[in-house]
Structures are given as structure tokens and as C-alpha cells.
Residue frames as qw, qx, qy, qz and C-alpha x, y, z in Angstrom:
[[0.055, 0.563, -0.049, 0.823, 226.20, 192.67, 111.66],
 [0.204, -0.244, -0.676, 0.665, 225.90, 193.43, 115.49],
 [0.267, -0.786, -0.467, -0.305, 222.79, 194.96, 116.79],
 [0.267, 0.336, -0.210, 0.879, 222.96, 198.26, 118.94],
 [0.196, -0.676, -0.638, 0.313, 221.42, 199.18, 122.42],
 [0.104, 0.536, 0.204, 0.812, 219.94, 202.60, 122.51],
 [0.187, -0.559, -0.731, 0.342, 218.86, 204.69, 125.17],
 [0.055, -0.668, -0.142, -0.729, 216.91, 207.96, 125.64],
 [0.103, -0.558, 0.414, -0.712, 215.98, 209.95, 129.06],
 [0.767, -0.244, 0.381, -0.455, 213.47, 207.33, 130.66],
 [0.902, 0.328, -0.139, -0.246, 214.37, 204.14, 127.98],
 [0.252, -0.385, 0.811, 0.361, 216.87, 201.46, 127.26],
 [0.668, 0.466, -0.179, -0.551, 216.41, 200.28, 123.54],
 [0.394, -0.317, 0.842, 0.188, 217.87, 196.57, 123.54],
 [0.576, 0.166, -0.628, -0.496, 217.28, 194.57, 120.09],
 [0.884, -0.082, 0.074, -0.453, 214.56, 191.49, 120.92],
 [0.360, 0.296, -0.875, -0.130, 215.56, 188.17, 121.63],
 [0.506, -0.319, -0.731, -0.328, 213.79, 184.85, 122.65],
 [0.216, -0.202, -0.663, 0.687, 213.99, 185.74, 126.55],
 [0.242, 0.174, 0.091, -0.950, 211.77, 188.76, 125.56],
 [0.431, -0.405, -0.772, -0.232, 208.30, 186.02, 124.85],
 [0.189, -0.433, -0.803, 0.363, 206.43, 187.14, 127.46],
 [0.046, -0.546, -0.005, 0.836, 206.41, 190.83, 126.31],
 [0.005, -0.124, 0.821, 0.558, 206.49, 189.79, 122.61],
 [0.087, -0.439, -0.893, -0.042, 203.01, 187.78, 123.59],
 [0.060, -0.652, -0.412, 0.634, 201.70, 190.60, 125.71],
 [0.163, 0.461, -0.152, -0.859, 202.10, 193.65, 123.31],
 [0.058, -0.055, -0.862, -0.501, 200.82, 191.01, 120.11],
 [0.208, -0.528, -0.814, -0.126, 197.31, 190.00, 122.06],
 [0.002, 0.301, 0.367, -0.880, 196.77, 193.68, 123.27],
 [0.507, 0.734, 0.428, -0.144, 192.66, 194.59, 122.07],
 [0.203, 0.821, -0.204, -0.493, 194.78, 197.68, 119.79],
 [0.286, -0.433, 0.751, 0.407, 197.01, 195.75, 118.51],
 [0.367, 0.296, 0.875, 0.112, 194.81, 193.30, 117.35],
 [0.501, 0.597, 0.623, 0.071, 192.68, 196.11, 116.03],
 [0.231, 0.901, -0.085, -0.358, 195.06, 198.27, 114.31],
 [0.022, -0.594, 0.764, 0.253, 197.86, 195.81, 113.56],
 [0.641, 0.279, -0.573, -0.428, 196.57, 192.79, 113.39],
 [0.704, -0.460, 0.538, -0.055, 196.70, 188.98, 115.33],
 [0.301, 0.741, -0.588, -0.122, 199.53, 187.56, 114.68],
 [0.910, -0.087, -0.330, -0.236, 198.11, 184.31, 115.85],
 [0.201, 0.322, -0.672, 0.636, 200.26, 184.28, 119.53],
 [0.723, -0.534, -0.222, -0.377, 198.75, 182.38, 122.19],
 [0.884, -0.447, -0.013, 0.139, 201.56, 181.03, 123.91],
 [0.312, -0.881, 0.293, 0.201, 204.97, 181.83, 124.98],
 [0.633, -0.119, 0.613, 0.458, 206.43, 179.36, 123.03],
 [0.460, 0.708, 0.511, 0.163, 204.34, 180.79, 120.10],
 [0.228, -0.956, 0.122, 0.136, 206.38, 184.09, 120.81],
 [0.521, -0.552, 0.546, 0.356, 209.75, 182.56, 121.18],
 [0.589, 0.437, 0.552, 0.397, 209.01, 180.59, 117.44],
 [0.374, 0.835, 0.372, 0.155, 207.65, 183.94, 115.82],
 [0.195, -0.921, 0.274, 0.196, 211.29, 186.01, 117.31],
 [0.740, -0.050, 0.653, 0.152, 212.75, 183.25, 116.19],
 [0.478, 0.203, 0.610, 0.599, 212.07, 183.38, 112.78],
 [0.278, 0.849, 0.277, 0.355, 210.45, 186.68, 111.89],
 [0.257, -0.952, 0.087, 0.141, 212.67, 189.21, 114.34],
 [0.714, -0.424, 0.413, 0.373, 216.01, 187.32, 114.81],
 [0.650, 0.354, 0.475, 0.476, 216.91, 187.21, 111.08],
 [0.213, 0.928, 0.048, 0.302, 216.55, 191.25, 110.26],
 [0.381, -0.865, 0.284, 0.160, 218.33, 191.95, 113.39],
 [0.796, -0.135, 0.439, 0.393, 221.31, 189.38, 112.19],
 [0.581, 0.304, 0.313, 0.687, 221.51, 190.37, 108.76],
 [0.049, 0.907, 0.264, 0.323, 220.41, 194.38, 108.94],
 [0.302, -0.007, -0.462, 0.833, 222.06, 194.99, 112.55],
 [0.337, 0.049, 0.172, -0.924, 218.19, 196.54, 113.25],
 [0.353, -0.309, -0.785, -0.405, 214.60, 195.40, 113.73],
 [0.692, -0.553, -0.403, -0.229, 212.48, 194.88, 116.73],
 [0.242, 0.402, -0.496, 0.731, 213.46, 196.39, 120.13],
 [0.514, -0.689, -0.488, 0.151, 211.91, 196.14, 123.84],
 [0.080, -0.597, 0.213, -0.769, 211.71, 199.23, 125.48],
 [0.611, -0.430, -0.606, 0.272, 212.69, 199.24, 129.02],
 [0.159, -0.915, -0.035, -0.368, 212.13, 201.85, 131.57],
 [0.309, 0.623, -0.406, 0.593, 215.30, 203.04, 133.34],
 [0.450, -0.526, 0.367, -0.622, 213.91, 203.76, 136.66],
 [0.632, -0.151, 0.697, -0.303, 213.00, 199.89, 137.43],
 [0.049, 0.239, -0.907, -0.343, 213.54, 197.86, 134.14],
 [0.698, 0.353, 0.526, -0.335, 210.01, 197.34, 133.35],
 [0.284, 0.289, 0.669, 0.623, 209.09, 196.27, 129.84],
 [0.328, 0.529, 0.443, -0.645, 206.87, 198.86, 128.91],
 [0.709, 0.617, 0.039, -0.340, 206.35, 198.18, 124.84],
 [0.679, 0.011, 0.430, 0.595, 208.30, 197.66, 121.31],
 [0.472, 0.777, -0.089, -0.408, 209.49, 200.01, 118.86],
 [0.645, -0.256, 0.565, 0.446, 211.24, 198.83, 115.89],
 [0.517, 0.537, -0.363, -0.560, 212.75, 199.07, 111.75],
 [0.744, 0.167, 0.647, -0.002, 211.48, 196.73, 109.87],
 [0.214, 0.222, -0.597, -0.741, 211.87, 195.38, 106.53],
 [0.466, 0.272, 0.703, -0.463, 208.26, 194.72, 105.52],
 [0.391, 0.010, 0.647, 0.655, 207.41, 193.21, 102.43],
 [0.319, 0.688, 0.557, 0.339, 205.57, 195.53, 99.83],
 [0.311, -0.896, -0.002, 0.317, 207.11, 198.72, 101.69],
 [0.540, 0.821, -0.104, 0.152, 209.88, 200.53, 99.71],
 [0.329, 0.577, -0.418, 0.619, 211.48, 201.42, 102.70],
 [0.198, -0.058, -0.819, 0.535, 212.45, 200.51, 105.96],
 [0.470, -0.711, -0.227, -0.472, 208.97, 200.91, 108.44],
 [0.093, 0.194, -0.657, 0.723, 208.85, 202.17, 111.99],
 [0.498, -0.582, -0.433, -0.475, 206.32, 200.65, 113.87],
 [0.058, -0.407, 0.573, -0.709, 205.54, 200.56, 117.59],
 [0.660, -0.497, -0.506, -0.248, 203.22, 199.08, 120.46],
 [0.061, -0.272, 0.756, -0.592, 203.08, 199.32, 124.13],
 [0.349, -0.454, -0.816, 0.080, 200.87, 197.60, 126.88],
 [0.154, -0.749, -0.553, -0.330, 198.07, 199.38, 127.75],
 [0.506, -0.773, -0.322, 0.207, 199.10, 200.31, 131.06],
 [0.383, -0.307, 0.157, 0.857, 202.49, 202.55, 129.56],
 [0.217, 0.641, 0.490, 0.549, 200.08, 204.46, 127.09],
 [0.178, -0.950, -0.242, -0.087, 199.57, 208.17, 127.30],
 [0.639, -0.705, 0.012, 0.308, 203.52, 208.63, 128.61],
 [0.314, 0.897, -0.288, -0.116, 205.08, 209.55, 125.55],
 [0.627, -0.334, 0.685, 0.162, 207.30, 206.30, 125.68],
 [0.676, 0.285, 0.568, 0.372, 206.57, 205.37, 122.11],
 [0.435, 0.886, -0.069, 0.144, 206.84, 208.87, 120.26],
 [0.232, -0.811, 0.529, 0.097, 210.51, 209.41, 122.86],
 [0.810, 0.035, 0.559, 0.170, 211.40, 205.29, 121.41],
 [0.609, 0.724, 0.319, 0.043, 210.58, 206.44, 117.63],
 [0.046, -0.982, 0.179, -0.039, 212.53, 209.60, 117.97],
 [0.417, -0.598, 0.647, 0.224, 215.64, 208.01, 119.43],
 [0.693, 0.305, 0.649, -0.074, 214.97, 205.18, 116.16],
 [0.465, 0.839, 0.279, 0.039, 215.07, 207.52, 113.72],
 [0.022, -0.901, 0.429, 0.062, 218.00, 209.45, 114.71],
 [0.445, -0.284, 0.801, 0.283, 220.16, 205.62, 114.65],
 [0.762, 0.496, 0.410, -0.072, 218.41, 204.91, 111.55],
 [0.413, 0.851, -0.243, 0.215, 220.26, 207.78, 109.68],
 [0.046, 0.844, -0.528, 0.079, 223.31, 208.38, 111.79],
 [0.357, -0.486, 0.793, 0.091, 224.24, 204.32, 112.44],
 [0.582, 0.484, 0.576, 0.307, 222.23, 202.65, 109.23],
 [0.280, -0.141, 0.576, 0.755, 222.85, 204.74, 107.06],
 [0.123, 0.550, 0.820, 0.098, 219.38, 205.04, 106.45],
 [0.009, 0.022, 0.027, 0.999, 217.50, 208.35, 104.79],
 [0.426, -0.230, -0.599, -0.638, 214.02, 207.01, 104.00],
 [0.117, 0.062, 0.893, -0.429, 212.01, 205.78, 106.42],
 [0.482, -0.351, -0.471, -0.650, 207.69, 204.79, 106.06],
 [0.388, 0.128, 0.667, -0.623, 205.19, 204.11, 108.64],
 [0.371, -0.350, -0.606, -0.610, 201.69, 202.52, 107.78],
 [0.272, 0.110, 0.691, -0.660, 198.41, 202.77, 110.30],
 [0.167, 0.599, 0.782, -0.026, 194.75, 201.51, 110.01],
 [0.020, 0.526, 0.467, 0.710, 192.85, 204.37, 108.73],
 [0.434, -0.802, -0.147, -0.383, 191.12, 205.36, 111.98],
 [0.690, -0.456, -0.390, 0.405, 194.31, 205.10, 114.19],
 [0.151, -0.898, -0.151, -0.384, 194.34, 208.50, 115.18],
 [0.513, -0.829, 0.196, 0.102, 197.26, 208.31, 118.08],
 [0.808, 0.068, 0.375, 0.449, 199.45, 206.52, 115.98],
 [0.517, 0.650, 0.356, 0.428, 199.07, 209.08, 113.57],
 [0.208, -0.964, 0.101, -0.132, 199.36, 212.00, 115.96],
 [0.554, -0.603, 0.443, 0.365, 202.98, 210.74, 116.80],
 [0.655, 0.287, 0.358, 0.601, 204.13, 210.43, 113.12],
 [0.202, 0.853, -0.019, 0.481, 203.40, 213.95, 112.44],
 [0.448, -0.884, 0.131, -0.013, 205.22, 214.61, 115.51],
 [0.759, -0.193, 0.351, 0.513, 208.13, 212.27, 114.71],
 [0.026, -0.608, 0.411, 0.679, 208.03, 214.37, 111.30],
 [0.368, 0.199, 0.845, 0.333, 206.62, 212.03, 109.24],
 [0.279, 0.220, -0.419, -0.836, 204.18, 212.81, 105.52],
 [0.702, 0.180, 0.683, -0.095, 201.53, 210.91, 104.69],
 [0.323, -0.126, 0.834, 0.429, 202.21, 209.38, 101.56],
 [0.611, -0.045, -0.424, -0.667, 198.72, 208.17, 100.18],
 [0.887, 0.010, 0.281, -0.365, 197.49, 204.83, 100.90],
 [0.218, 0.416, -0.878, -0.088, 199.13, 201.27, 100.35],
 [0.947, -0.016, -0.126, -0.296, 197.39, 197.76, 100.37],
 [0.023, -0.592, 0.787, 0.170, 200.37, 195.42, 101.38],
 [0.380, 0.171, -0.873, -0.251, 200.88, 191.46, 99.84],
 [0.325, -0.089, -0.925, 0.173, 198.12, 189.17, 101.06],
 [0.029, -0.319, -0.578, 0.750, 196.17, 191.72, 103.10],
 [0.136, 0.657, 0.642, 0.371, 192.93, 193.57, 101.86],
 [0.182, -0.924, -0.265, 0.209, 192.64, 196.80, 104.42],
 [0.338, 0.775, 0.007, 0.534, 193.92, 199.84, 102.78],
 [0.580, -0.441, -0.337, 0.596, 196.62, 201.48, 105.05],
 [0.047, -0.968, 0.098, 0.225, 197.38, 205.22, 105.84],
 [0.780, 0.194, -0.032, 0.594, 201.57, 205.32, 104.17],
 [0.089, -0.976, 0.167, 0.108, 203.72, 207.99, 105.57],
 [0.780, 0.313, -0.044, 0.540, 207.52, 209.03, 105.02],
 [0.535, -0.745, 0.126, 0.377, 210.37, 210.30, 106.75],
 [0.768, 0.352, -0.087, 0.528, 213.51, 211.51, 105.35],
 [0.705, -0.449, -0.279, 0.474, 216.13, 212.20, 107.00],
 [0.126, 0.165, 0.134, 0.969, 217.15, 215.97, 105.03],
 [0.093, -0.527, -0.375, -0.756, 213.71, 216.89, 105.37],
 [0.101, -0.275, -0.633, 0.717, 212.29, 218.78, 108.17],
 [0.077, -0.699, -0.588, -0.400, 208.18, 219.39, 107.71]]
């Protein structure tokens, strides 16, 4: 299944591939990341290229969706990822996000999400959609309720111990 570029007013949404390791590394070893998402044990570009390789490449192939690099129009910076994922212990597709530090505050990841959501439903086919966040991430959260998301309850996923926030989208409902 082909993957799809996307764009919104400032963005181009292109699906990840190994060229996109340097960005990949960056957004992974940001301090937030690390302490709302986790370290995904990236130290090196190659360590990137392996981890698109075999954890990105494969959704995008078989789904036609996963992991995107947001690039700003105006001058083709990278300025983050947003992507759906299938993530295991999740019912339903998740939308997560990240930028580097220096694109925070600009409304690049809630205008990503947004454009995400709308191809979820109208070119997957998709109605469901979840989010999870650390318990104290508090901007994250402020852009799900904007995106429209619910929280859910709370979800532990396979392997992990820290209790997550769980929201849900769907694509009939408007909160």
C-alpha cells in the first residue's frame, strides 16, 4: 500500500524514511521526549536508520500510514514528527507527536495532528483513533482536547510499568 504526502498551511507531511536519521535521532534524544515518551536507546545515526528500518518502514508498507517528518514550507526545515501508529496493547490506531525544542510553542504539532486525523478517516478509512501521555504532560494534553480527543481512563501498555493518560477520537463525534 503506498504512503501519502500531506500538507497543511505552513507543513509538508512526507511518510519517514532512512534519509530522515538525523531528525529521527534529534526528536528521540530531546530532554521531553525522553521524559514523557521514553529513550528509545538512539545514540547514533545509524541507530536511527536501524530503528526506521525496522519499527517505522514496515507500518508505513503494510498500513500505507505511520511516522511522518514535518517540514516547514517556507524553507524545508525539519521541524518535528507526527504520526499513526499501530502500538501494541492499544485498540486503536495512536497519534503521537514530537518536535525539537526550538519549533515548540508554534502550533506545528496540534496544525500536523489535525491534518492526521482528517486522512485517517477520509483516506484510511479509519473512525477510532487513541492517544496516550505521561500523566503530568500537560501540553500534550492541551492539544488532544483541542484536536477533539476524550480521555479514556488510564492504560499500562506490554512491558512498561508507568500508567498512561488514554484518550479517543472518533471520527462522528464532535466533543
Amino acid at each position: 500500500m503506498p504512503s501519502v504526502t500531506f500538507t497543511t498551511d505552513r507543513l509538508f507531511l512526507r511518510p519517514t524514511t532512512e534519509t530522515d536519521a538525523p531528525l529521527i535521532l534529534a526528536v528521540m534524544n530531546t530532554p521531553k521526549f525522553h521524559q514523557f515518551v521514553g529513550d528509545r536507546g538512539l545514540r547514533t545515526e545509524a541507530d536511527a536508520a536501524e530503528y526506521i528500518r525496522t519499527k517505522m518502514l514496515p507500518q508505513i508498507s503494510e498500513k500505507g500510514y505511520g511516522n511522518y517528518c514535518l517540514i516547514r514550507q517556507e524553507d524545508e526545515v525539519a521541524v518535528g514528527i507526527c504520526g499513526l501508529y499501530q502500538r501494541p496493547g492499544l485498540a486503536h490506531t495512536d497519534l503521537g507527536f514530537g518536535l525539537l525544542p526550538e519549533h515548540e510553542g508554534r502550533g506545528y504539532a496540534y496544525e500536523a495532528a489535525h491534518r492526521l486525523l482528517e486522512a485517517a478517516h477520509t483516506d484510511f478509512g479509519l473512525t477510532r483513533i487513541q492517544a496516550i501521555t505521561a500523566m503530568n504532560h500537560e501540553a500534550s494534553q492541551r492539544i488532544l482536547a483541542k484536536l477533539g480527543f476524550r480521555q479514556k481512563g488510564t492504560t499500562v501498555l506490554p512491558g512498561e510499568s508507568e500508567e498512561l493518560r488514554l484518550y479517543e477520537w472518533r471520527a462522528f463525534e464532535r466533543y
